[in-house]
C-alpha positions as CSV (number, residue, x, y, z in Angstrom):
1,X,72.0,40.2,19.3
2,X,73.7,37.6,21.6
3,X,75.4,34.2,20.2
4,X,72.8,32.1,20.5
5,X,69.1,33.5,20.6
6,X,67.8,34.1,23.7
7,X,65.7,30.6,24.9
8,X,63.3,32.7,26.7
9,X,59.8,30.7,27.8
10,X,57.2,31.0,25.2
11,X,55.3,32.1,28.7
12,X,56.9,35.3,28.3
13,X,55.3,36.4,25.4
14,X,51.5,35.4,26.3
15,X,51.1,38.5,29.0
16,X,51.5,40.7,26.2
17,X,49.7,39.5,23.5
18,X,46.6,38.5,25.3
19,X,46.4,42.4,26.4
20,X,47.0,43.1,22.7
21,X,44.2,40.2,21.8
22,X,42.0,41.8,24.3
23,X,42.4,45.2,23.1
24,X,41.8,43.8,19.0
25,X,38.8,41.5,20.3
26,X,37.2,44.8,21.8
27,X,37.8,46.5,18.2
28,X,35.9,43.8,16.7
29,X,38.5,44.0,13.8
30,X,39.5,39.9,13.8
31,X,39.6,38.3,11.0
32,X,39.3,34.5,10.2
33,X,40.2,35.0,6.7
34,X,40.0,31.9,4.3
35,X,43.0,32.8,1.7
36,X,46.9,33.1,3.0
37,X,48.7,36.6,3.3
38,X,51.4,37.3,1.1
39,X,54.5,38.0,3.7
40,X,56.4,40.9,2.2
41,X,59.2,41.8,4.9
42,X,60.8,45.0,3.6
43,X,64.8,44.7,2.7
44,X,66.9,47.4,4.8
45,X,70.4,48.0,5.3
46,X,71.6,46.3,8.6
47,X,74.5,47.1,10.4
48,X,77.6,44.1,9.9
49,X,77.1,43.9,13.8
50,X,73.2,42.8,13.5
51,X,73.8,40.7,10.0
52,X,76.7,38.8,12.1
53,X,74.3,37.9,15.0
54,X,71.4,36.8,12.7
55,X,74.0,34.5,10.8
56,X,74.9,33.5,14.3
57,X,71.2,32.8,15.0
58,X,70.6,31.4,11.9
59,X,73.3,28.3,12.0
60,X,72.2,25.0,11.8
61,X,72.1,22.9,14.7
62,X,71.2,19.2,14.9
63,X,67.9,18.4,16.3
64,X,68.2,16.2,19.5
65,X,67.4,12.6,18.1
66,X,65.0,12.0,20.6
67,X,63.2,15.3,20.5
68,X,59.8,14.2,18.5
69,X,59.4,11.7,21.4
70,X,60.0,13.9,24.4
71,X,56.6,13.5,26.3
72,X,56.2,17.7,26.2
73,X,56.4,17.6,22.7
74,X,54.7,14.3,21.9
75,X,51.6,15.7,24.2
76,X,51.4,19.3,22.1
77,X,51.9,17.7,18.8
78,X,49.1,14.7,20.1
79,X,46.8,17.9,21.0
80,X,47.5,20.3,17.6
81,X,47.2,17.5,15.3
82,X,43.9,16.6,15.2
83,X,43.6,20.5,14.3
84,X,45.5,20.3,11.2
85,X,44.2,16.8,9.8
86,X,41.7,18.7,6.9
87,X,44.6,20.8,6.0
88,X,47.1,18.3,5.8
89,X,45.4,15.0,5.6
90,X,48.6,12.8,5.8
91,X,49.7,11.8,9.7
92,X,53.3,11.9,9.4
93,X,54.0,14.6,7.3
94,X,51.7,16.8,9.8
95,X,53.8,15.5,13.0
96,X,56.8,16.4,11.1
97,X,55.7,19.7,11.0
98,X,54.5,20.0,14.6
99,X,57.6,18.7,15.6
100,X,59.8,20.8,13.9
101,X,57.5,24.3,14.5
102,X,57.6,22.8,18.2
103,X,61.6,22.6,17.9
104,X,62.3,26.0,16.2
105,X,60.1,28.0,18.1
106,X,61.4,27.0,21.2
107,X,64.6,27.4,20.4
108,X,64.0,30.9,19.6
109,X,62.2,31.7,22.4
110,X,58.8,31.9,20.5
111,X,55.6,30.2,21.2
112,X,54.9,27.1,19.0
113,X,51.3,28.5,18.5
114,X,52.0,32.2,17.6
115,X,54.1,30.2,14.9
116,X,51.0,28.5,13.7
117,X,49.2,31.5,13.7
118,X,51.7,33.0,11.4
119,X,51.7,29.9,9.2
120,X,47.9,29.7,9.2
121,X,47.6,33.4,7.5
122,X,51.0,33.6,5.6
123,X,50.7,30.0,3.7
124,X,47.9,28.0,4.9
125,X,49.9,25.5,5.8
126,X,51.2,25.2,1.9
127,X,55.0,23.9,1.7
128,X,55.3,25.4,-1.9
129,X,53.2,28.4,-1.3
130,X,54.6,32.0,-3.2
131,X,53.3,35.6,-2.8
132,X,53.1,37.8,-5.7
133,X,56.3,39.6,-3.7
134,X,58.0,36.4,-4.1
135,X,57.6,35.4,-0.3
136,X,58.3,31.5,-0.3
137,X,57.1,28.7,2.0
138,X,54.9,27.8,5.1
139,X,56.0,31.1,6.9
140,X,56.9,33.1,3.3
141,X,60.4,34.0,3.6
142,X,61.7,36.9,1.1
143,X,64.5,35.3,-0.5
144,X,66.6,38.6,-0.3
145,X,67.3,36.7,3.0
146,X,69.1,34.1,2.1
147,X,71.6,36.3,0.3
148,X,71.6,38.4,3.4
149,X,72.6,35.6,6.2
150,X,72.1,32.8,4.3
151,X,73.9,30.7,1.7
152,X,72.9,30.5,-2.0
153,X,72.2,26.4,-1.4
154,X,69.7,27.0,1.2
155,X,66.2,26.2,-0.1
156,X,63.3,27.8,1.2
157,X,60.7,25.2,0.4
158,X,62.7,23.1,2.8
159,X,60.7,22.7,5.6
160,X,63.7,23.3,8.5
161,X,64.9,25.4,6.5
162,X,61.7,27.8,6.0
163,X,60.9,27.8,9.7
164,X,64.5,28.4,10.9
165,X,64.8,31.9,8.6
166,X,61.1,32.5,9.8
167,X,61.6,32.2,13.8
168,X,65.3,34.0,13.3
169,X,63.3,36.7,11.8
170,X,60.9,37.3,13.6
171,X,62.6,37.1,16.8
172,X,64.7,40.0,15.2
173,X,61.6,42.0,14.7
174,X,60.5,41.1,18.4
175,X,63.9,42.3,19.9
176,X,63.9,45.6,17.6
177,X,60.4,46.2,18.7
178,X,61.2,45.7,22.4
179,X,59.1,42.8,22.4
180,X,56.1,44.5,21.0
181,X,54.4,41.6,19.1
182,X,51.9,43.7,17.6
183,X,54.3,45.9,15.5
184,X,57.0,43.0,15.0
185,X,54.0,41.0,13.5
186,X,53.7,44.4,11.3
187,X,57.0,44.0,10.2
188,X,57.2,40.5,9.5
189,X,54.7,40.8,7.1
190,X,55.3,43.9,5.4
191,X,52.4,46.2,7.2
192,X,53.8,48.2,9.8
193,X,50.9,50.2,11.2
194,X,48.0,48.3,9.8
195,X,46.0,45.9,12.3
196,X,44.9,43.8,9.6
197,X,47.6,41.1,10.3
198,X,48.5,41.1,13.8
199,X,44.3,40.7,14.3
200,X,44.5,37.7,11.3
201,X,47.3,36.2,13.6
202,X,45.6,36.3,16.6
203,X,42.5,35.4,15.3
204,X,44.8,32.1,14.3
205,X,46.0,31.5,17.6
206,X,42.7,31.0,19.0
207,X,41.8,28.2,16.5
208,X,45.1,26.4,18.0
209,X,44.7,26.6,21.2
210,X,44.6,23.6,23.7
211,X,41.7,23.3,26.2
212,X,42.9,21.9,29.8
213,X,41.0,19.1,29.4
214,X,42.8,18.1,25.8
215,X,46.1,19.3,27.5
216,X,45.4,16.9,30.5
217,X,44.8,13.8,28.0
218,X,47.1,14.8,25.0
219,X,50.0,14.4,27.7
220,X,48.4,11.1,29.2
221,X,48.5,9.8,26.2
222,X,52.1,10.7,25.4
223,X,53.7,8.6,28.7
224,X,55.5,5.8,28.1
């Protein structure tokens, strides 16, 4: 794994998982399921090369102070918030969130909203959520991570925190995969081989998703 992970566009990602969305629709196998699923990635020996890279991958950077207010970001976050208000009711704790999904997705080269999509089924948008595996947080990080490329005073209910090990991970799944979202989805979660999740994820995606038209005034609205 490289330095620094890979900013590839978000764009990159969509051609594949909307023939894999196509291919689940057709199955009629998605799921809109009301209750979160427990992550449960599985803890394998990794070579000192890979752990390196994901430590690499993993090391904190300082958001850009102005990055909440960048008119992309202030347009996607205007458009996804409405979205989220029943979930979580308070305004600036859900723009926080958008924000910093919006941040760590992109800077590891995942689209924001397959991130939601993972948050929506793995937490339900719950800071403080815990599977029966022990799986912690919005995107339900196994703490065996922490001891793996982490430090014992990172905190998993920390919101950065949470979606930085969730993006680094998953992006490792991705790249081991080739870029096969369907089975790194499989792997992030602890199902390799089942549909289950992937179809939940996607199912997800589709609840976030920003019509033209709200694109069009989201980012109106976000000009100076």
């Amino acid at each position: 794994m490289p330095d620094n992970i890979e900013m590839a566009s978000a764009r990159s990602l969509l051609p594949f998982f909307s023939r894999s969305l196509t291919v689940l629709l057709a199955s009629g196998a998605l799921l809109f399921a009301s209750q979160a699923f427990a992550g449960a990635q599985v803890e394998e020996a990794l070579a000192p090369s890979v752990v390196a890279g994901l430590q690499r991958s993993l090391s904190d950077r300082p958001v850009p102070a102005d990055y909440a207010n960048r008119p992309e970001v202030k347009a996607w976050v205007a458009a996804i918030s409405p979205k989220l208000a029943k979930r979580l009711p308070d305004e600036r704790e859900r723009r926080e969130l958008l924000a910093t999904v919006h941040y760590e997705g992109t800077r590891a080269g995942l689209d924001p909203q397959l991130l939601l999509g993972v948050i929506h089924h793995e937490s339900g948008f719950r800071k403080y959520a815990v599977s029966i595996a022990g799986a912690r947080g919005y995107m339900q990080v196994m703490p065996f991570w922490v001891k793996l490329i982490g430090s014992d005073d990172q905190n998993l209910f920390h919101l950065r925190t949470n979606l930085r090990y969730g993006c680094v991970i998953l992006r490792f799944y991705l790249d081991r995969e080739s870029g096969d979202l369907f089975r790194a989805l499989g792997r992030y979660n602890g199902s390799l081989g089942s549909a289950e999740y992937p179809n939940a994820v996607a199912a997800a995606m589709k609840l976030y998703e920003i019509p033209t038209s709200e694109k069009t005034t989201a980012a109106n609205s976000a000009k100076p």
